[in-house]
N, C-alpha and C positions, 0 to 999 in steps of 0.2 A: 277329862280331868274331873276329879269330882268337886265339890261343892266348898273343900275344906277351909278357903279364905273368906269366906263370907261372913266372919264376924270380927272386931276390931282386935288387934292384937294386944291390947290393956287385958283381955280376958283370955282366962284360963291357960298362963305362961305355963303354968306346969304340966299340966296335959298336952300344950305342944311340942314339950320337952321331951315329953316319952312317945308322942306320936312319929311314926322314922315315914319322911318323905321318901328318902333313898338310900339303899344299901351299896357300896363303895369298897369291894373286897371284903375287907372284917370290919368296917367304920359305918357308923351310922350319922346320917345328914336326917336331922329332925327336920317336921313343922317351923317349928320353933326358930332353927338357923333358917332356915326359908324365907320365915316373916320378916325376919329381923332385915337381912339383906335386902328382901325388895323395899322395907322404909329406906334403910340407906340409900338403894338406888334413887326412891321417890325422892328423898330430900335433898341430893345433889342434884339431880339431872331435870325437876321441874315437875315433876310428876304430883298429881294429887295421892294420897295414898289411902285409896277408897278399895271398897271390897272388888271391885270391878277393874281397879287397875292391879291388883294382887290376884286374881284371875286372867287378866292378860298376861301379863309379864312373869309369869310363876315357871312356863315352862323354859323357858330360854334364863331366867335365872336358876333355877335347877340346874341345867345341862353347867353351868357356870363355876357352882358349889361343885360339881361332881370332877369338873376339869382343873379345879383348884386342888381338893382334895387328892385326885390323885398325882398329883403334881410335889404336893407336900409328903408322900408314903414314898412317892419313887424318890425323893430328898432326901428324907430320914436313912433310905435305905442306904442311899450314896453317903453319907454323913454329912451333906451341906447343911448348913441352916444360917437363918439370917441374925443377923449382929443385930442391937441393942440400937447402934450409931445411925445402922441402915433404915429401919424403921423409925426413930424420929428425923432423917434428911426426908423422909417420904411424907411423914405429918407435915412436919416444916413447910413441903411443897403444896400440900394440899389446904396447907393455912392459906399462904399465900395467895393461890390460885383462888379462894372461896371467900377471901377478905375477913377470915375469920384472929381474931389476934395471937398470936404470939403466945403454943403454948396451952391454948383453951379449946383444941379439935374436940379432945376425948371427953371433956367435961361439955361442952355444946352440946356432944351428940346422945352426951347422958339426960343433958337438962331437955330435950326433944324426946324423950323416951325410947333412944334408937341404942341397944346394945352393943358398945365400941369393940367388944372381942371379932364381930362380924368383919367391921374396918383393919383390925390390928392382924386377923387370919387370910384378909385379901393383899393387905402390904405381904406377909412373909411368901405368902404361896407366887407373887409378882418376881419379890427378892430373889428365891431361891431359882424361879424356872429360871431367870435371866442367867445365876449364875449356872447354873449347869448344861446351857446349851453353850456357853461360852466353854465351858470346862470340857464337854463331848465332843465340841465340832470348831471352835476355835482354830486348834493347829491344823484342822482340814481345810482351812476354806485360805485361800493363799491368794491375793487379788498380784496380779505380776505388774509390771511396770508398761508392761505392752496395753493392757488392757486400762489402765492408766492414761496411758497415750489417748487412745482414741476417744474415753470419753473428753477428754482435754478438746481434742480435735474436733469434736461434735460439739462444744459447747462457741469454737469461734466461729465454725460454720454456720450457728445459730444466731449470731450477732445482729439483733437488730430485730429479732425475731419476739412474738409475744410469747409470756412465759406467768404461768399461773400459780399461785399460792394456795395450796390447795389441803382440805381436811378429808378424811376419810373415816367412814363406819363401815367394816366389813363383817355379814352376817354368815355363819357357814350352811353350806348346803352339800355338804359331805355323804349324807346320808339321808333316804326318804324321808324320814322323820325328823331331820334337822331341816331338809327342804321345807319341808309343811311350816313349821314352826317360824323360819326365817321370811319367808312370804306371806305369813298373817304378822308377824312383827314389826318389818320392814314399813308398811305406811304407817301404822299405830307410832313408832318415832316420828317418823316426818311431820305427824300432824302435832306433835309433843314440841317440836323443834317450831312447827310455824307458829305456835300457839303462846312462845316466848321460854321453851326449854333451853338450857346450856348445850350445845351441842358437846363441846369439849366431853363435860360431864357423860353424857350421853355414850360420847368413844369408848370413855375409859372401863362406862361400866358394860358396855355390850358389843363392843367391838372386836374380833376373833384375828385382828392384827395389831403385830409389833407396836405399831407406831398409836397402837391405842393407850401405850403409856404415858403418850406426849399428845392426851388428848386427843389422837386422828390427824395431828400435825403431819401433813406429808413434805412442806416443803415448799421449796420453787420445783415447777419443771414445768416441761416443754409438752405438747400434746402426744410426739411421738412418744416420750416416758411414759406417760400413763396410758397406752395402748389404745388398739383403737375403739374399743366400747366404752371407754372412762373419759377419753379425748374427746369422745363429739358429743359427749353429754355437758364436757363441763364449757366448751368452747360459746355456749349460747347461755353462759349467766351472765349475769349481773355480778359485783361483790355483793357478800351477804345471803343471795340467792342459795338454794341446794335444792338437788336434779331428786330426781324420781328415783325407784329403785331403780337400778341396774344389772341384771345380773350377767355375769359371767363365769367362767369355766370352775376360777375361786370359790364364787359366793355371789351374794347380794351386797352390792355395794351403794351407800347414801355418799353420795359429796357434797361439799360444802364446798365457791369459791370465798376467799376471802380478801385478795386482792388479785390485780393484774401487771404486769409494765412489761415493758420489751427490754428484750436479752441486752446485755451491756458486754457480754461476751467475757473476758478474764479481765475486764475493767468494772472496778465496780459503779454504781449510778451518781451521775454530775450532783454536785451538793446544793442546786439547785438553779433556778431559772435563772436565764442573762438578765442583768445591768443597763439600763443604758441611761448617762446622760442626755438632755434633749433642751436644745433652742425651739421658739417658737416663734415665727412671725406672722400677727392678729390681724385681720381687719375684718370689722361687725358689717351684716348685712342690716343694711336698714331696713324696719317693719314693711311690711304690702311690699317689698320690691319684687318686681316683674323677674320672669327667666331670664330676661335681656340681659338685665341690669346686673344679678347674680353670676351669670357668666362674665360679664365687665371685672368684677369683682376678680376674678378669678383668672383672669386673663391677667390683670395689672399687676395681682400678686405674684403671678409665677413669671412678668418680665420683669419685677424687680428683683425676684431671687434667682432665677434661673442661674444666670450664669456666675454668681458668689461661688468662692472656694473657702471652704475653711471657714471655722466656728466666728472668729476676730470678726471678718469682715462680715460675716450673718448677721453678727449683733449691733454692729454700727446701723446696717439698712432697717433691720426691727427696729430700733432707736430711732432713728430721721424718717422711716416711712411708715410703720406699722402702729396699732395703736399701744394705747398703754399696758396693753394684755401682752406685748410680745416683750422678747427677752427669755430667759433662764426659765424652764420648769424646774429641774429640781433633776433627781437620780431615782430611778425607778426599775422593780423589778418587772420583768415583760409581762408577768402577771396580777402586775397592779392595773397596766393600762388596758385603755377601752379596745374592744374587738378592730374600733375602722383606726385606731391612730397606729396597732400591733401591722395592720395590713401596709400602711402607710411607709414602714421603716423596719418590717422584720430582713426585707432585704438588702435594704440603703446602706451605702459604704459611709465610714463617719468623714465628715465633713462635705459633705453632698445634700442640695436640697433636695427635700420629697417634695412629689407632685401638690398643686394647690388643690385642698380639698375641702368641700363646703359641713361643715361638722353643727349640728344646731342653727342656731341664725350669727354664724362663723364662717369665713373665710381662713384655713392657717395652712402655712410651711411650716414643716419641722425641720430638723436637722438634726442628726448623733453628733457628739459631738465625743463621745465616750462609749464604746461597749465591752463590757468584761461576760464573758462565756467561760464558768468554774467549770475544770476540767476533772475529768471522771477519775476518780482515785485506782492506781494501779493495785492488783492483788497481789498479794506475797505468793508468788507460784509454790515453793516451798509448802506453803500455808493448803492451797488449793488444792493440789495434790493429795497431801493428807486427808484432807475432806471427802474427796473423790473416794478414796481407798478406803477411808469409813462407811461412806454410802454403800457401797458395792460391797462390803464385807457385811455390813445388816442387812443386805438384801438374799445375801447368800445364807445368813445364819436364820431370817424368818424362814426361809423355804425349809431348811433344816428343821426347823420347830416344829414346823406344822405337821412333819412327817414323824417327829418324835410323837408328840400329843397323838398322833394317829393312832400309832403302832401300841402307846401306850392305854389307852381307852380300849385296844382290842383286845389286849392280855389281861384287861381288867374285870373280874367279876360286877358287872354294874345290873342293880335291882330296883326299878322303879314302882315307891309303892303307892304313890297318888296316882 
């Protein structure tokens, strides 16, 4: 690559104008659209936008303008094109996403010195592919009710199982020269990402899948979904953590986990921890007392509770024997209370004492006396299904894509003149 980013892009706009990075059938992709897009990228994604990082990032943003571009000629040709509505729901989203207010994207990224045509030509070239792979391969791709089924069946066999929330950056390595490109890329993001870049951002603008539209959002799944080179990479983060490159038969893949929990299976997850009401009955270990004397403690307390039923009669004995610490604590969620009192009565049936145990310079029995366990809200199967048959119909229409873009970059006269 030669040298051409090495000075600020304040100077000399118009000679970038006329300089053609690449040729794209009959269409010319300047300097100029070049630079412009890598500030964009820089100013989303975290990037400084230094002469050094516009020589990094120059070649895989090229390949980018070029897959856009021709994305937009095979549209015109089709006669799709995108609405007016479509491109500001997409501003609208990327306000949102960027905390930018209501309405002031295009003027932000004027008052930044970042040419908004750059943004408004990646909305419609986004707009239009989606529509036309839906328009070409839509009525081909038929999810049946059988295949329906069994993910259904796979997800209650899974119940109870861990299941990850997971982001994805997918780099292509289609071609030698997208491999090279994708393997010097690949950690220059990660260190962008560790270094406090958006990863989201990050997706959307280098990402060579679908789901780069939804910033690399993949989802919930399970490890056997994400196969097995994506599953044992992500199976050993942390949230917040992201793996190494990856590559596989696709590309080069960065993840990102973002949370964890275990499958709930077609119930969705409990609205939160148990309840429980709780008695206590106190008696204080007196300062310097011996082991002897502690185990006394402990022995007296648990024959004066042992054999009580029922919350009434606990509280009469806490009253006549215990000190004035025993009686009523209050209602509490399992995860307000301390690790040894959760051990004490996570499996005690209510009205039953717990064993006597020595807590601080404390002797106590508990008792439940209450416990409420929120029960996991059922899915609308109706509802799930349709999900199912969405998921698996964009899984079917990316594959599709990718074989479009393919086939169409090869019918393409493409000339790179950097």
């Amino acid at each position: 690559m030669l040298g051409v980013f090495a000075f600020p892009p304040s100077k000399a706009h118009a000679q970038d104008a006329l300089r053609i990075a690449a040729v794209v059938n009959d269409e010319m992709i300047s300097v100029y659209d070049l630079k412009s897009r890598i500030a964009l990228v820089a100013a989303f994604s975290g990037f400084k936008n230094t002469a050094e990082t516009q020589q990094r990032l120059a070649p895989q943003i090229l390949q980018q303008l070029i897959s856009e571009r021709i994305r937009l000629q095979e549209a015109k040709q089709l006669g799709v094109e995108a609405k007016d509505s479509e491109i500001n729901n997409e501003k609208s989203a990327l306000e949102l996403q960027t905390k930018i207010k209501p309405g002031q994207l295009l003027k932000a990224l004027e008052n930044n010195g970042i040419n908004s045509t750059t943004l408004l030509n990646q909305f419609k070239a986004k707009i239009v592919w989606s529509k036309m792979i839906r328009r070409k391969f839509g009525r081909n791709v038929q999810i049946s009710d059988a295949e329906v089924d069994e993910a259904i069946d796979e997800i209650k066999r899974n119940k109870g199982k861990p299941e990850y929330l997971v982001s994805e950056i997918l780099l292509p390595t289609d071609s030698t020269q997208k491999s090279s490109e994708s393997e010097q890329l690949a950690p220059r993001l990660i260190q962008q990402i560790l270094d406090g870049a958006n990863f989201a951002a990050i997706a959307r603008n280098f990402s060579q899948s679908l789901s780069a539209q939804k910033g690399g959002n993949l989802g919930w799944n399970r490890v056997g979904q994400l196969g097995a080179e994506l599953g044992s990479a992500i199976i050993n983060l942390k949230p917040g953590q992201i793996t190494n490159p990856v590559r596989t038969v696709d590309g080069i893949y960065i993840l990102k986990l973002n949370k964890h929990r275990v499958s709930a299976g077609l119930e969705g997850p409990p609205l939160g921890p148990p309840t429980v009401s709780l008695l206590q009955f106190h008696l204080p270990i007196p300062s310097q007392s011996s082991q002897l004397q502690i185990s006394k403690i402990k022995h007296d307390s648990h024959a004066l509770t042992n054999n009580i039923k029922g919350c009434n009669a606990f509280k009469k004995i806490a009253k006549v024997s215990g000190s004035e610490l025993s009686g009523e604590l209050g209602t509490f969620r399992m995860d307000q209370i301390s690790a040894q009192m959760q051990r004490l009565i996570k499996d005690l049936p209510v009205g039953k004492p717990s064993l006597a145990s020595v807590i601080s310079d404390s002797v106590i029995v508990l008792m439940v006396c209450n416990r409420q366990i929120p029960v996991a809200v059922k899915v609308d199967l109706i509802k799930i299904r349709r999900q199912i048959k969405n998921n698996l119909t964009t899984i079917q229409l990316s594959l599709a894509a990718r074989r479009y873009q393919r086939d169409l970059r090869r019918a393409a006269f493409i000339e790179i003149r950097l």
